[in-house]
N, C-alpha and C positions, 0 to 999 in steps of 0.2 A: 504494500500500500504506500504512494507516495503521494504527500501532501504538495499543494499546490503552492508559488513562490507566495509569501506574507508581503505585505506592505510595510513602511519602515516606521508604523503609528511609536508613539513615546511610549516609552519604560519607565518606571514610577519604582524604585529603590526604595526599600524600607528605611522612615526616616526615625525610627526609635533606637533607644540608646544603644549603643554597642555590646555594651555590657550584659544586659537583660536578652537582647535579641540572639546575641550566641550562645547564652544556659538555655534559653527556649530552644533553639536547635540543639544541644547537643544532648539534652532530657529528650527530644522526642524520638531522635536516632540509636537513644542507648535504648529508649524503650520497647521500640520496634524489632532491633538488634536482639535482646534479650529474649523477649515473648515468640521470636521465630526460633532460635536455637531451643527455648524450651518447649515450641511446642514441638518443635521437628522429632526431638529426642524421644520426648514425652507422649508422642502421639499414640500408640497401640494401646498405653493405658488409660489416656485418657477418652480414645475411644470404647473402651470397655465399661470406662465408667456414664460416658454418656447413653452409650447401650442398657446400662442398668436403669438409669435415669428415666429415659423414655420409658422403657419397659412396664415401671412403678408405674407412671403417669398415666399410661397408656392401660393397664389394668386398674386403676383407680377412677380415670373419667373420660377414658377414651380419649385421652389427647394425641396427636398427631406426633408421630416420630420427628421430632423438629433435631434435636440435640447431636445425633448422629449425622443429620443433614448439615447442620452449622458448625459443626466441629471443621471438618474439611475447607470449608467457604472461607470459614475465617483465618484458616491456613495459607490460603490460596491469596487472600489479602495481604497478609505480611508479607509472602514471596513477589508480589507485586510491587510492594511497598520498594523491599528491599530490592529487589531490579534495578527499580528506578533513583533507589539512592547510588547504587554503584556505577548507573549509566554516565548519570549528573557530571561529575568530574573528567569525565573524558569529553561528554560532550563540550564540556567550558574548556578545555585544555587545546583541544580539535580546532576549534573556532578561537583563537583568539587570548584566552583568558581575560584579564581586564584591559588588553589593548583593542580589545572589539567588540565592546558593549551593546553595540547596535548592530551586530554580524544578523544579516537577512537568514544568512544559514543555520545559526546557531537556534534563531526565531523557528525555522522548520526544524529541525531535528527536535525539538521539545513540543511543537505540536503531534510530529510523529509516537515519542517517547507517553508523551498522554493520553492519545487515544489507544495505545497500545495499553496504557494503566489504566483507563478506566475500561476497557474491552475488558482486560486480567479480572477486573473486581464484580463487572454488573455480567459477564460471565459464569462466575463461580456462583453467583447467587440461580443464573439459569439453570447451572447443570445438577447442583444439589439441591435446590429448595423447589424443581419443578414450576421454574417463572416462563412463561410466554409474554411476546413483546409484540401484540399485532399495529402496524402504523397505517394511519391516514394521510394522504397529502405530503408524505415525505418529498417525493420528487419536486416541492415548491420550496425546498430550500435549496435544492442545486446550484445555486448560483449567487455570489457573494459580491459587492455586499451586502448584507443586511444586518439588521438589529431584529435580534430574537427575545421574545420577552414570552417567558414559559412560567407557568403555575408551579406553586412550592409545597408539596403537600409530604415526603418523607429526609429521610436522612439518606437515599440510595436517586431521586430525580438528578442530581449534580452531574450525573454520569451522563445522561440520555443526550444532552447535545454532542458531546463528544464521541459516543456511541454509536448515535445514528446518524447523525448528517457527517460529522469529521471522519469515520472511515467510512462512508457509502460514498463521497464523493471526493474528500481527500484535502474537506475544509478545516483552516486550523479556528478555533474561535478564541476572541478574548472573550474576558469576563465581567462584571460587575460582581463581586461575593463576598460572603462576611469573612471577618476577618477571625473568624471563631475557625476556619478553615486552617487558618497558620499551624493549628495543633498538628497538621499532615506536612509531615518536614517536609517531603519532596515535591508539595504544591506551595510550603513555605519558602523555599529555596527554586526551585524551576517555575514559579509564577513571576516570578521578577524576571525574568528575560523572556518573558512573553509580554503584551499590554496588557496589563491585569490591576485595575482597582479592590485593592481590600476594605471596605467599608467595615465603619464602626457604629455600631448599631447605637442609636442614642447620641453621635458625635455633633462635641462640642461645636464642631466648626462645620456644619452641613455646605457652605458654601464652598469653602475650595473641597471637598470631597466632591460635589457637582458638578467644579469648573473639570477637577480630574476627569469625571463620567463621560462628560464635554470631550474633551482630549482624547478619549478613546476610540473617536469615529473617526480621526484624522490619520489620511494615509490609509486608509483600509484597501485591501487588495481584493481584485474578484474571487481571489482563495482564503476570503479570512469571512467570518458573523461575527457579531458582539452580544452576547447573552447576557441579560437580567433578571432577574428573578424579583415583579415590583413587587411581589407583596413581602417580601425582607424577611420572612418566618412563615412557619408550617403553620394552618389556619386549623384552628379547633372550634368546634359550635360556640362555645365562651369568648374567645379571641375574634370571632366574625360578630359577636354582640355590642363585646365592648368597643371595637372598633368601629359601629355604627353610632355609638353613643357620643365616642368622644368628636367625629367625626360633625354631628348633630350640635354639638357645643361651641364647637372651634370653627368650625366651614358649614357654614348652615347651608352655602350655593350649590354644596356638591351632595349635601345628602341627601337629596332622592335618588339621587343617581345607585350612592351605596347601598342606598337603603333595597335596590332591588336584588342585590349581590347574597344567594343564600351559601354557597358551598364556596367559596373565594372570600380571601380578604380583600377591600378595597385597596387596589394602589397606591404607594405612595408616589405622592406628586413627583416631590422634586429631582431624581434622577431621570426618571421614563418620561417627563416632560421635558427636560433637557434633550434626552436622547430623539425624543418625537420634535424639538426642534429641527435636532441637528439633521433628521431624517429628511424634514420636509424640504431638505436642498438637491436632494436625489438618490434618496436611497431608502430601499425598500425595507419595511416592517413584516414582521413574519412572527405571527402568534401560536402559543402551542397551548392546547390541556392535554390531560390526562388521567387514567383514573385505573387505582388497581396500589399502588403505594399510599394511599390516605392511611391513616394513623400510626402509621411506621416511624414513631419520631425515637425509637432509640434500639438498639439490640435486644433488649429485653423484649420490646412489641414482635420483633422475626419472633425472637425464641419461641412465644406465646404461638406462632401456629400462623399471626396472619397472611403470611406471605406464601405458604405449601402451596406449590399446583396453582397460582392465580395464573390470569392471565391480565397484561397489563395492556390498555390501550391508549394510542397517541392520533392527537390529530393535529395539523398545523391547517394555518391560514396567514395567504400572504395579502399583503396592499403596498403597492407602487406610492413610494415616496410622495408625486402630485396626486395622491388622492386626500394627504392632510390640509384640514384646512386651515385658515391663518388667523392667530388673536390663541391667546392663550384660553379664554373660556370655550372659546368654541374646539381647541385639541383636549382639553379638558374633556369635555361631552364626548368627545371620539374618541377616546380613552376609554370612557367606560362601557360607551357603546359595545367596543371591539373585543371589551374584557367582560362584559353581560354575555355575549355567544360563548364565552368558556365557560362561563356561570352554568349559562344554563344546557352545555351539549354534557358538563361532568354530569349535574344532575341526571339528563337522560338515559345515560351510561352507567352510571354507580350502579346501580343496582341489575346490572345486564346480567 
């Protein structure tokens, strides 16, 4: 699979302390280091013990062999993990080291290097946990650029841009993502040589975090998207409540709009308005739902059974840059317009 040439959009360097930003790398790399060596070793027993596990479970309320399924998965994660931390250094050494910070090459090999990693993870979850991935409308993202703005509903969706459109077509994407993400050294470390904004949830300084978002559509190549995620966190019936409430308090112009939104959180404005700017200069919008990961928000929810044997479904929809219209109320309303058809195709689908 080879990805297609990037564009030379800016690179955004982690601007926190030296000191704190290298123990956060080198805890997460001993951790991953450590938990693969012992699960490597450790494997035949502790599959024997999650065989027991299940077994209990299983003649106690009939729950679903999940333990035996996830033992392996999350094996297959760490070797992925670990891959991609050994890759790292050659690719940086290859390219340049720090006399080529902006190497067009270095930008492909770690688009290559990622969808290879997220293929490694939202694979292993296919082959053990019995995941189907049926898609809609994929062939409307073939062709770059675009701004992809896709629904947040588990801790395992992060993967499906990079999954389906970066290796079906061979597109690399940047990102807009939290910055809760740094805890994955090797998206902690290989996301800086990609365009990659790490947002901080609640940040102090929302504006240059937007101007960054801004910045991210510049130089985009017809082999690059830029992914969003506007609703900023995984939506629970309580969090789509209080989100209409506070919404209702603060923005009284936009809540009816949210107020139609039952299985979505309402967007938040300020990046995906930015971005639906910077769109309306010529470049095309491509929306995703999806449904089949909703309440997946940690390993404990897999363990529990919900993800055996699903099937998950995707759909996209695209719109040509001149179809946004101009004045910030009115891409406002076409915002939510384009985010009500995800509203309401999950609804029709949930329950398929």
């Amino acid at each position: 699979m080879r990805v297609q040439t990037p564009g030379r959009g800016p690179l955004f360097p982690d601007q926190g302390p030296l000191g704190p930003r290298m123990l956060r790398r080198v805890l997460g790399i001993t951790a991953e280091v450590l938990l693969f060596v012992l699960g490597t070793v450790l494997f035949p027993l502790l599959l024997l013990i999650a065989a027991i596990v299940d077994l209990t479970l299983w003649l106690k309320r009939r729950k679903p062999w999940v333990s035996v399924r996830l033992l392996p998965a999350l094996w297959c994660f760490l070797f992925g993990e670990i891959e991609a931390l050994v890759k790292l250094p050659f690719i940086y050494v290859l390219t340049g080291g720090p006399f080529n910070s902006g190497s067009v090459t270095r930008r492909r090999w770690i688009y290559v290097l990622r969808i290879r990693w997220a293929r490694n993870h939202l694979g292993a979850v296919k082959i053990f946990l019995g995941v189907k991935i049926e898609t809609e409308g994929l062939d409307l993202t073939a062709k770059g650029p675009s701004i992809l703005m896709i629904r947040h509903a588990s801790i395992i969706d992060n993967l499906l841009p990079d999954v389906l459109i970066g290796h079906e077509y061979g597109i690399g994407v940047r990102f807009v993502i939290k910055r809760e993400i740094q805890a994955l050294p090797a998206i902690d470390i290989g996301g800086r040589w990609t365009p990659t904004v790490f947002i901080r949830r609640g940040s102090l300084d929302p504006e240059t975090e937007i101007k960054a978002v801004r910045q991210l559509t510049h130089d985009m190549s017809p082999g690059e998207i830029l992914g969003i995620y506007p609703e900023g966190t995984r939506p629970t019936p309580q969090k789509i409540q209080r989100a209409h409430e506070i919404i209702k308090e603060r923005q009284p112009e936009i809540a009816p709009y949210a107020a139609r939104l039952n299985h979505l959180l309402p967007p938040r404005l300020g990046g995906p308005l930015a971005l639906i700017d910077e769109a309306a200069g010529g470049i095309d919008m491509v929306f995703c739902a999806h449904v089949g990961f909703d309440g997946l928000r940690s390993i404990g929810d897999v363990w529990a059974g919900e993800l055996v044997n699903k099937t998950i479904k995707v759909k996209f929809w695209r719109y040509s840059g001149s179809e946004i219209p101009s004045g910030e109320a009115a891409r406002t309303e076409w915002l939510f317009d384009c985010w009500q058809k995800l509203d309401d195709w999950v609804g029709e689908h949930r329950n398929d």
